[in-house]
Structure formats: structure tokens, C-alpha cells
N, C-alpha and C positions, 0 to 999 in steps of 0.2 A: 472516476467518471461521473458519479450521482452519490445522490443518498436517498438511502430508503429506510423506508420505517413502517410499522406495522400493529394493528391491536387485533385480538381474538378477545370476544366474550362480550361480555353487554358493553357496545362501545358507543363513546359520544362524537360526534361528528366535529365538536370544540376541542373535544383530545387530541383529535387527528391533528385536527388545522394548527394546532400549537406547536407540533411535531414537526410536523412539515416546517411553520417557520422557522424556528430553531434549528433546523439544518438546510436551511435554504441556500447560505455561501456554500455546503457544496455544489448544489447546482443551480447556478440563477439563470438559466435559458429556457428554462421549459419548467411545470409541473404536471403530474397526473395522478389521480386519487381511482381506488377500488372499495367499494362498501355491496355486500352480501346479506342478506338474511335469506329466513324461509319464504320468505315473498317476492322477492325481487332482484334484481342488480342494477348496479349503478356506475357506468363506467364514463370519468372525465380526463381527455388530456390537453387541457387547456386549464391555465390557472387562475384564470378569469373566473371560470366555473366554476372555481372551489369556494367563490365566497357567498353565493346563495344558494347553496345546498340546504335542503329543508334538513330540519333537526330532527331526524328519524333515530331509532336503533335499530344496529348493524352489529351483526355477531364476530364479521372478518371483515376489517378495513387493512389497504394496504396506499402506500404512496409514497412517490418516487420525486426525487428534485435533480434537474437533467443538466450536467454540463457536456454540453454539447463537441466533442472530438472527432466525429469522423469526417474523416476526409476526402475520400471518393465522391462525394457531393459538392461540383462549384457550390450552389447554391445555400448557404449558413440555412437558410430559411426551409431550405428541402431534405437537412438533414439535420433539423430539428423536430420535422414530422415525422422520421422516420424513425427516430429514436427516444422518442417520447414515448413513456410507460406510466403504465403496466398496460400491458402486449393481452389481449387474451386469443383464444382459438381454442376450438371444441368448446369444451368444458376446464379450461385450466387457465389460470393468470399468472402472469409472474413477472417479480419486479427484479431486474438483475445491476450492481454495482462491480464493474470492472473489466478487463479483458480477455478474451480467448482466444491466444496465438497460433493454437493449431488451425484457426477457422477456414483459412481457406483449402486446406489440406483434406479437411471433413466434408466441404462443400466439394470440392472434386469429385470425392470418393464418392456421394450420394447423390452426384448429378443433380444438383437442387440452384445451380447459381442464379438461375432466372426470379426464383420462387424467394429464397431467400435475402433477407435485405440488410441484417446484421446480424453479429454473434447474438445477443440477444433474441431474436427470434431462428438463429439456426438451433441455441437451446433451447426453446421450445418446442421445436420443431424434432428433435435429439429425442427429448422426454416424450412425447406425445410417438412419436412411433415405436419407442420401448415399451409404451404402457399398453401400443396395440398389438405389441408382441406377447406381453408377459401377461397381461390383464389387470399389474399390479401397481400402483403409485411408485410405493416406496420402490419397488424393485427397480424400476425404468428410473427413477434419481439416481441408485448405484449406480447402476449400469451406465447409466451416461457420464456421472464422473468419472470413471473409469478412462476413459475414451478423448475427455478435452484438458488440454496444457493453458493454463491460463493462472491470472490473480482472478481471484474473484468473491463475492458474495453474494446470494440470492435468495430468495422466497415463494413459495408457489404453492397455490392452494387450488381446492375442486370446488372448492366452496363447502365441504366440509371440515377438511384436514389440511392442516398450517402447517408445512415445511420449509426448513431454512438449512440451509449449505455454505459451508466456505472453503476457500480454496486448500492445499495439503502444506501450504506453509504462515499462511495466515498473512498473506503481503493484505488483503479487504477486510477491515474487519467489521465483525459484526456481534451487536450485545443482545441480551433480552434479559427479562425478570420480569416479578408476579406482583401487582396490585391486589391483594387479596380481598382488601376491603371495596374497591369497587368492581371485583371478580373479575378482573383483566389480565392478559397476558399482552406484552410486549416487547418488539424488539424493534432494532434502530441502528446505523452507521455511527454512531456516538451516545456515550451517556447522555449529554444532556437532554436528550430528546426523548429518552425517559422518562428523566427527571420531569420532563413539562408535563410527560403522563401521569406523574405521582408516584413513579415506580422508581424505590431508591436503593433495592434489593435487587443488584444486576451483576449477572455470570457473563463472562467470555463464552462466544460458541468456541470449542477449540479446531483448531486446523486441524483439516481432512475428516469432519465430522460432519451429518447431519443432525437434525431437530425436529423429527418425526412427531408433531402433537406435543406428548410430553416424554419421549424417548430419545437418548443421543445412543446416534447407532456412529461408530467410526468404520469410516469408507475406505479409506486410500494414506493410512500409515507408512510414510515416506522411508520411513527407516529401514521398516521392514521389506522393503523392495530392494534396497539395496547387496548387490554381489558384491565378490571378491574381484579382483581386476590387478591380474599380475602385470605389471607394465614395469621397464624402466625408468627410471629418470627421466631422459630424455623425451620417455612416448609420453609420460605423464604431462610435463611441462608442454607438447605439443597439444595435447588433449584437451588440459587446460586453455590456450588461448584460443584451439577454434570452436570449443564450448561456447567460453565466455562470449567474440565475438558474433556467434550467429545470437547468444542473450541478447545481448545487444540488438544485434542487426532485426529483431523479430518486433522489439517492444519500437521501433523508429520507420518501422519499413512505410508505414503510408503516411507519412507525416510529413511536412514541409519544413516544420521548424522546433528545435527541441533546446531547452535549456539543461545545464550539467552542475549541480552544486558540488563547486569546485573547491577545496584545500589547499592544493599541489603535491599532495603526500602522494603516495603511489596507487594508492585505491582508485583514487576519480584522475589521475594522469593517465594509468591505463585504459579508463574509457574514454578520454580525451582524446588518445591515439588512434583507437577504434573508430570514434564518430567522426575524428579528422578522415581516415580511409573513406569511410561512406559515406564522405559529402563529398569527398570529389568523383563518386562513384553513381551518386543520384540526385546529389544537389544540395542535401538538406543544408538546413542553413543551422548550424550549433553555434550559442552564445555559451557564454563561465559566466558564473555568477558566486563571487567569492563574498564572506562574510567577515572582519575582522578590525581589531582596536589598532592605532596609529603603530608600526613598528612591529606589527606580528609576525609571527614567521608564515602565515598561510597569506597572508595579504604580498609577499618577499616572493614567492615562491610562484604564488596562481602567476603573478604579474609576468617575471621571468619566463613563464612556460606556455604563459600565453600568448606570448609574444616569438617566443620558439615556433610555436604552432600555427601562429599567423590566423588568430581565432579572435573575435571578440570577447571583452573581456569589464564585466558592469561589478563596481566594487560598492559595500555597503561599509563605512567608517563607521566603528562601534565608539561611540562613546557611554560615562556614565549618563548623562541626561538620556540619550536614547536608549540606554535598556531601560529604566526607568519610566518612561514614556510606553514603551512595549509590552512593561511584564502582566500588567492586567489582561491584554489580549494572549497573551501567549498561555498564561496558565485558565485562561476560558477555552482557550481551542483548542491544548494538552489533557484538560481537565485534570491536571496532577501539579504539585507544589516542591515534588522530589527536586531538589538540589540539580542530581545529575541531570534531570528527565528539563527541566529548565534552559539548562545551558547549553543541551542540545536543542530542545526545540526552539529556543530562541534563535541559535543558527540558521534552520532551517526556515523559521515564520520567516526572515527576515529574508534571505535568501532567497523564498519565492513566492515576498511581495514585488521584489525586483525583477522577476518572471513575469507575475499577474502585471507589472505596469507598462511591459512589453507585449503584453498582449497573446503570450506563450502560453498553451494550457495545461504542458506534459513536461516533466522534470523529470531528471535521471539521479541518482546517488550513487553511493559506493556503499550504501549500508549493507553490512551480512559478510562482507571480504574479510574482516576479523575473526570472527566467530567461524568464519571456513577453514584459514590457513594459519591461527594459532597467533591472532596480533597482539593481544594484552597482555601486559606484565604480570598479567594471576596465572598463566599461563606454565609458567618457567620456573614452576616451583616442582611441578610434573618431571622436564627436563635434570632439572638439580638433583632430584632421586632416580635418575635413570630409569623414570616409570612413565615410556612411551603409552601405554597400556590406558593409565591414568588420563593424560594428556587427551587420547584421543575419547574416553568418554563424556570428559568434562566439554571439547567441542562438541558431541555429539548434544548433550543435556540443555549445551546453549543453545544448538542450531532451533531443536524442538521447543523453547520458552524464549524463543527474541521476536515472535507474535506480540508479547504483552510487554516484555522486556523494551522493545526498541521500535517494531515497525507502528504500533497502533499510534505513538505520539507522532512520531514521522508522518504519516498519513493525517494527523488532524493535522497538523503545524501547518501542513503546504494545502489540504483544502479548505481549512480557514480562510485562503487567500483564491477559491478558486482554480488549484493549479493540481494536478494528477502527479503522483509521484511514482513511478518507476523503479526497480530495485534488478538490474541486470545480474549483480552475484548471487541474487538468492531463485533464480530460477530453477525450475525444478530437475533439471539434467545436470546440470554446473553442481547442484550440492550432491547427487550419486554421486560425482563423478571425485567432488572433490574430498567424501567421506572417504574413498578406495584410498585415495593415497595415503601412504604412511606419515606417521606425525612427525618419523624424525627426517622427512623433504621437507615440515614446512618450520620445526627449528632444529638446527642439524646438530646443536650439542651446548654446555652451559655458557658458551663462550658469541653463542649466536645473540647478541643481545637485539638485533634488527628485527628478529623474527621474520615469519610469514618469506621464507627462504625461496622458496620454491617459484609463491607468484613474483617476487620479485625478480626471478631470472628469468621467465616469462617476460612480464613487462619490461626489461632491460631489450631481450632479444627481440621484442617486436618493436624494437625500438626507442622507447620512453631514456631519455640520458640517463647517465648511472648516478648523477647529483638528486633525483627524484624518485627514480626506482629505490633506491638505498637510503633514503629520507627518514627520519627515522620518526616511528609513531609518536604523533601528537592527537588524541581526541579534541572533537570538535569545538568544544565548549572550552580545552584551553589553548587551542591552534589557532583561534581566533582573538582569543583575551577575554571571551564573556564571561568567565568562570572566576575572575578576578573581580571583576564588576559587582556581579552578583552579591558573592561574599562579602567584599569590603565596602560596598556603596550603597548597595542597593536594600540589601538586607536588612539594611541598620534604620532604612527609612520605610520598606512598606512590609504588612503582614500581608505574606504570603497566604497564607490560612484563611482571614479573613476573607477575602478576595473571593478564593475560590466558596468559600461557605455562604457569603450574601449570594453569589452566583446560583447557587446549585438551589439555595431557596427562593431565591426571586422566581425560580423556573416552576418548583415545584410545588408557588403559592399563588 
């Protein structure tokens, strides 16, 4: 939805504005800046305003870049005012990146629809009556995480204490680190906006944690929530698909139009089928957007089932000249050079530039369906020694590191391009629910070489043909042929290294 970024301590009003640019593709529809000392405040949300801001020091600056998604508002223009941040009221500001599904569920319950005018200000509004409950900051932060189902990232201060938050699977993410030499603390929706700080020493907040000044207090340990849930078979498999689709049906309900980074494998087929159900149920308008080299199997396969589904279908032919042409943007907006972390973001940049050029601003994946129901071949070494036990930790170890593992380049890849990325299997009820089930439903013995057993009987019985349900894994990077490219063409002609190193000091000089 945005990006935000943030300094504590002797801050310059040039750091900010550096900040802010450097993540301005994630939101080019709006900005709004926050600057604090003991003397004053200064609150803009207009971006106009940000460029003759006198050069004061400010102890807490914070600032938001808006891509503009909601949709209750005909008017683009009148739901850019109302979504433009940072928000204040009382005594507390806060700049929020992401969304909060439970919202209208919360606004019910506290009779506020009138008063209320997005998630973003219903948390505020959340924290500000905890705090007039408890007395406490930090406690009313708990306490309200507690209570919202959402992705998200945030920050909120009194104007004396800097608190940052993020969601309990880490779909938002969010960095900080320490400038010591110009006694700053920072944090930001990406490195590089660090980096333009000068701050080249940066931690992951981790998922389900706050950042209380300079304490990580962990709030809401997902794991630790979860029970035992003696189910059948059969109830499992049913559980699973009306999980998944209400996942679904929650991240699409006010939307008009949504694009699906499509493969054909069974991951994004089965939300295919989903989003096909609830467009002829409310309208929405879903496009595929498939990524791949002349002759792939995911190019064979999306076209096939697209056409099954009677769905539009926007294809991006990989060649060598075009990664080529891509990989400098790709490893700027991944900020990473890893081989694999490449071949997938590449996928995805590409995939939703083909969103952003349609004018779509919310993208859906299938990312996290692996890491749920046992998709990779590291997998099956577990099975081979009949150490279910094994198996389900090693899922368990993934679910809690594919934060840093997989969603954070995911998320730069697609709003580099301006476009929100969505992740329906990694919602927070679908992985309870999908930890309870036993690992040997999702590979049922050494001879399962498909994997992920279970969702694909699912996805078969809500229908998806059994040529797709039964497909057999291909990651994205070689289901496409980018990973060929890479290796053999590409590599041999640019430093990857360099790339990102002139980048990261161009920023930080």
C-alpha cells in the first residue's frame, strides 16, 4: 500500500527527503512527512510541501509515500485525502503500510462506521482507546495487535518514544539500523532508504515483534497459538479449501479488479478457480499474468487454463536480451544478487510490470503453498527415513524464516512497479490450520514424488482438472526458463556485485 520511513535523534530534514525519494515507486499518489522536537510540530500531507521545509532539527521525523487502493471512494482524488499520512490525533501519529482484513468486523463491534474512515485510522483509533484504558503506550500496542488480522507494518510515536510493529508473518516488511556517527536511528520499507540515511548496519524487525525505542518485545508468536485439531481427512481437506477461499475472498472483497501471477502449477490454478467463483459472484474483473522463455512449461500450461477458465490472460516472452535489459532494476528493487532470489524476482518484477501497465494495483501469488504442504524436493529426505516428525519441523522452521527467505524480495519485486502484492496461502488462519494437519496428508509415503498430497485433492475436488492439480513442481525461476538465462547468458556478461554495490553507494554518498 505505501512506504514509510522514519529518523529518531538529531535529524536533518535532507535525510528525510532522500528517504522518501528513494521509495517514492512504492507510492507515487500522495506524500506526507512528520518532524517533532521540544519546540514544535510540523505536520505536511501534501508533497509539494516537502520541498520548502526550513532546515530545522527534529529529534522524530517520520514519512509516508501513498499508493492509493481504496476503493469505497468514486472519487481517486477523495481517497487520496483520506488516506494520506501520517494521521495524527491526540497526542500520537502514525504512519501505517498494509492491510487490516478484520476491519470492518472491528468497526461493527465498536459502532465507529461514521467516525471511522480507513483501517489506518480505525488503528489509531484501536491504540488511542487502549492507551485510555491502560494508561500505557506500549500496552495499548499489545493489546491492539492482539485483536487485528491483517499484513502489515507501522510506526507510532508521542513525540517522545518510536515504536514500530509488524505483522505475525512478516507478509510488510520493515528494516531499521543505527547511524552512530550522526546519532541517528532509522527505519524504512526497504534498505535502500537506509542506505540514503547513511545507515548501512540494518536488522529485519522480525514478524510478530514490536520495537519499543530500543527494546524488541515479541507480541503475537504464531506458532505458539497454535492447537492440536483431530480432523479427518476428508474434514481436513474441506477445511482447507473454505480457509483458503474466504483468504482469498477477504484480500479482493472491495476491489474491482485484481491481477494473479499465474504458472499453471496448482498453487495459483487453485486461486484461479477461487477468483473465477467470485467474479461471477461480485463482478471482479481477474486478469493472469504469466511470466516465461518461448516453449516453457508455465507459458503451455497458464495459456491452456486460461482459456479453460475463460479468463484473460497477458503473457511476458523471456528472452536473453530481456533479462538482460531487467537485471539492474531487478537486483535495485530486490536489493540482493542471490542467484535464486534473482530468478524469482525477476519473475515477479516482470509480471507486475504487466499489472502496473494495466493500471491494476493489487496482485495476488501463490507464495507460502510450498513451505505449508511440503512442496520441495528437500522435503523428502524426511519421508525417506520415515521421520514424519522431521518433516513437520523443517515446515514449521520455513513457515517462520520465508519473512526474509521469500516474502521481502516478493514485495520489493512487485512495488518497485507500484503494484501491492497479496499472499492468500500465507494468511494467518490457513497456516493454524494448515500446521494441524499431519505431514504424512501432505506427502503420503517415498513413492509420493508430487507432493503437497493433500492440497492437491483439494484443488482437484473444487474443481481445477487433474492435468494441473497433479502438475508436478516447477519453481518459478525454472517454470518460466529465467534461471537458464541467468546462468548461461547473462552471468557471463554483467557483475551482478557491482551493480548492486555502485547502487548502495551511490545512495549512501
Amino acid at each position: 500500500m505505501c512506504s514509510i520511513i522514519g529518523l529518531k535523534g538529531n535529524i536533518k530534514i535532507e535525510t528525510l527527503r532522500k528517504m522518501m525519494k528513494t521509495t517514492q515507486h512504492r507510492g507515487p499518489d500522495a506524500s506526507g512527512i512528520y518532524l517533532t522536537n521540544n519546540k514544535e510540530s510540523l505536520l505536511k500531507t501534501n508533497s509539494q510541501n516537502l520541498v520548502n521545509l526550513k532546515n530545522q532539527t527534529y529529534n522524530i521525523g517520520l514519512g509516508q509515500n501513498l499508493l492509493s487502493i481504496f476503493p469505497s471512494v468514486k472519487n481517486p482524488e477523495d481517497a487520496i485525502k483520506i488516506n494520506t499520512q501520517p494521521i495524527k490525533k491526540d497526542n500520537l501519529t502514525l504512519i501505517f503500510n498494509g492491510e487490516i482484513y478484520n476491519y470492518p468486523e472491528i468497526i461493527k463491534k465498536i459502532g465507529n462506521e461514521e467516525k471511522t474512515r480507513s483501517d489506518s485510522h480505525l488503528l489509531l483509533d484501536l491504540i488511542i482507546n487502549k492507551k485510555n484504558t491502560s494508561g500505557n503506550l506500549k500496552t495499548a500496542i499489545i493489546e491492539t495487535l492482539k485483536i487485528i488480522d491483517g499484513d502489515y507494518s507501522f510506526a507510532i510515536t508521542d513525540d517522545t518514544n518510536l515504536i514500530l510493529a509488524r505483522d505475525p508473518v512478516g507478509v510488510k516488511p520493515l528494516y531499521y539500523g543505527f547511524n552512530l556517527e550522526e546519532k541517528i536511528m532509522g527505519f524504512a520499507s526497504e534498505r535502500k532508504a537506509l542506505w540514503a540515511a547513511g545507515i548501512t548496519s540494518i536488522n529485519t524487525l522480525k514478524p510478530g515483534c514490536i520495537l519499543y525505542n530500543d527494546e524488541i518485545i515479541e507480541v503475537n508468536d504464531l506458532f505458539k497459538t497454535i492447537t492440536s485439531n483431530e480432523a479427518s481427512y476428508e474434514d481436513y481437506m474441506n477445511q482447507l479449501t473454505n480457509t483458503l477461499y474466504e483468504s482469498v475472498f477477504k484480500r479482493v472483497m472491495n476491489l474491482s479488479e485484481v491481477g494473479l501471477i499465474f504458472s499453471g502449477g496448482v498453487d495459483s490454478a487453485f486461486l484461479a478457480y477461487i477468483l473465477k467463483k467470485i467474479s461471477l459472484k461480485t463482478g471482479l474483473k481477474v486478469t493472469l499474468y504469466t511470466v516465461g522463455n518461448i516453449g516453457s512449461k508455465d507459458l503451455e500450461y497458464s495459456k491452456k487454463l486460461a482459456s479453460t477458465l475463460d479468463l484473460p490472460l497477458k503473457i511476458q516472452v523471456i528472452t536473453p536480451q530481456e533479462v538482460e535489459n531487467s537485471i539492474e532494476d531487478v537486483i535495485k528493487s530486490i536489493e540482493s544478487t542471490n542467484p535464486m532470489k534473482l530468478g524469482v524476482g525477476m519473475t515477479i518484477f516482470l509480471a507486475s510490470y504487466m499489472i502496473k501497465q494495466d493500471k491494476i494495483k493489487v496482485a495476488l501469488s501463490g507464495q507460502g503453498a510450498d513451505e505449508l504442504f511440503a512442496g520441495y524436493n528437500r522435503y523428502m529426505k524426511h519421508v525417506l527415513n520415515h521421520d514424519y516428525q522431521g518433516l513437520n519441523n523443517e515446515l514449521t522452521n520455513d513457515i517462520e524464516n520465508i519473512y526474509n527467505v521469500n516474502l521481502e524480495r516478493d514485495d520489493a519485486a512487485c512495488m518497485a512497479n507500484g503494484v501491492e502484492l497479496r499472499v492468500p496461502y500465507l494468511d494467518y488462519k490457513l497456516i493454524k490450520l494448515a500446521m494441524t494437519i499431519p505431514s504424512e496428508y501432505k506427502i503420503l509415503n517415498p513413492e509420493d514424488k508430487l507432493k503437497k498430497h493433500i492440497l492437491r485433492q483439494a484443488a482437484e475436488k473444487y474443481g481445477v482438472p487433474e492435468e494441473y492439480a497433479q502438475r508436478p513442481k516447477k519453481a518459478a525461476q525454472y517454470g518460466s526458463g529465467i534461471d537458464k538465462i541467468l546462468k548461461k547468458k547473462t552471468s557471463k556478461k554483467v557483475d551482478f556485485n557491482k551493480i548492486l554495490n555502485n547502487f548502495r553507494m551511490e545512495l549512501i554518498n
